[in-house]
C-alpha distance (Angstrom), angle and dihedral (degrees) to the residues before:
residue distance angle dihedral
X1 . . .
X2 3.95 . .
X3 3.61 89.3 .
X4 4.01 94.8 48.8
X5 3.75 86.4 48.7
X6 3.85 99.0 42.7
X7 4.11 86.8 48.8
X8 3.71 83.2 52.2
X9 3.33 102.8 53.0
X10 3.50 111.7 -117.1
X11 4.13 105.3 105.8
X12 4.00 135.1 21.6
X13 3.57 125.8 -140.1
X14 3.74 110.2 -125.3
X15 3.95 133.9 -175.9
X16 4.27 110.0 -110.2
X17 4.22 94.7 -123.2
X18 3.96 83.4 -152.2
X19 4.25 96.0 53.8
X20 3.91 116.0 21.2
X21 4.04 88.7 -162.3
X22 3.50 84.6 68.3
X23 4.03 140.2 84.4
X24 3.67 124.2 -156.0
X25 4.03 112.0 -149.2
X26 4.30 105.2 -155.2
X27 3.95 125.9 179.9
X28 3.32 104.7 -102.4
X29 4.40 96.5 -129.4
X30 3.77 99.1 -142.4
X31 4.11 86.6 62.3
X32 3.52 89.5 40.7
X33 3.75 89.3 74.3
X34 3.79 86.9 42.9
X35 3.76 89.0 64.7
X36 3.82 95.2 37.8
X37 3.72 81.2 61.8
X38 3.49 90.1 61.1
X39 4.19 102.4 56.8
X40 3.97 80.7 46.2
X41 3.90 92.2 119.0
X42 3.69 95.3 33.1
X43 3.52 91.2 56.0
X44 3.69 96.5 53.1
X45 3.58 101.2 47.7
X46 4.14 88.7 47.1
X47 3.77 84.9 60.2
X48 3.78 85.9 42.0
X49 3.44 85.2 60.9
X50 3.86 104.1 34.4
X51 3.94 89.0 56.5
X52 3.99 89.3 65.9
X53 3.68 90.5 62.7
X54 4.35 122.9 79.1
X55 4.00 118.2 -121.4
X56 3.84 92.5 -99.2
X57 3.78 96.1 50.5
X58 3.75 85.2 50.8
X59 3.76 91.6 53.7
X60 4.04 89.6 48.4
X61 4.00 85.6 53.8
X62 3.73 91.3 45.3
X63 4.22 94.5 50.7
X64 3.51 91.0 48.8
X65 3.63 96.5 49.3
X66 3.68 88.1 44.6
X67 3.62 91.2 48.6
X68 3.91 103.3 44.1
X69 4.14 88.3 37.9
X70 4.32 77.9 60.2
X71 3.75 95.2 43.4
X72 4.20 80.0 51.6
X73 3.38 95.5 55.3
X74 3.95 96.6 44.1
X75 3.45 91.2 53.8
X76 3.65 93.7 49.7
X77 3.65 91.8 52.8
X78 3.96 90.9 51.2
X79 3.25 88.7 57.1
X80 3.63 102.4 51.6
X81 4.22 88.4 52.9
């Protein structure tokens, strides 16, 4: 998949400076804005959407995304134990 994407454009294989066995796979920033181009229209209908909801219902959405995106990543880490 690295490859695919590397051939593509989108990331560049660099050495780690601190580990010379490893590679370090970056997002290459000129097809960064080729893929921002892509969530264009998702992006303006989510703030479509967003803008019909009052600052304190935002801030409930925002805890509980917070708080399940936590609960995700807790989980996660359980399982890899």
């Amino acid at each position: 998949m690295i490859d695919r994407l590397e051939k593509a454009g989108y990331v560049r294989r660099k050495s780690d400076p601190q580990d010379r066995r490893r590679v370090l796979v970056e997002a290459w920033a000129p097809a960064l804005e080729r893929i921002a181009s892509f969530y264009e229209g998702i992006d303006a209908r989510s703030r479509r959407s967003m803008a019909t909801f009052s600052d304190d219902q935002l801030a409930a959405i925002q805890t509980f995304l917070l708080g399940s995106y936590e609960t995700a990543a807790e989980e996660c880490d359980h399982l890899i134990r």
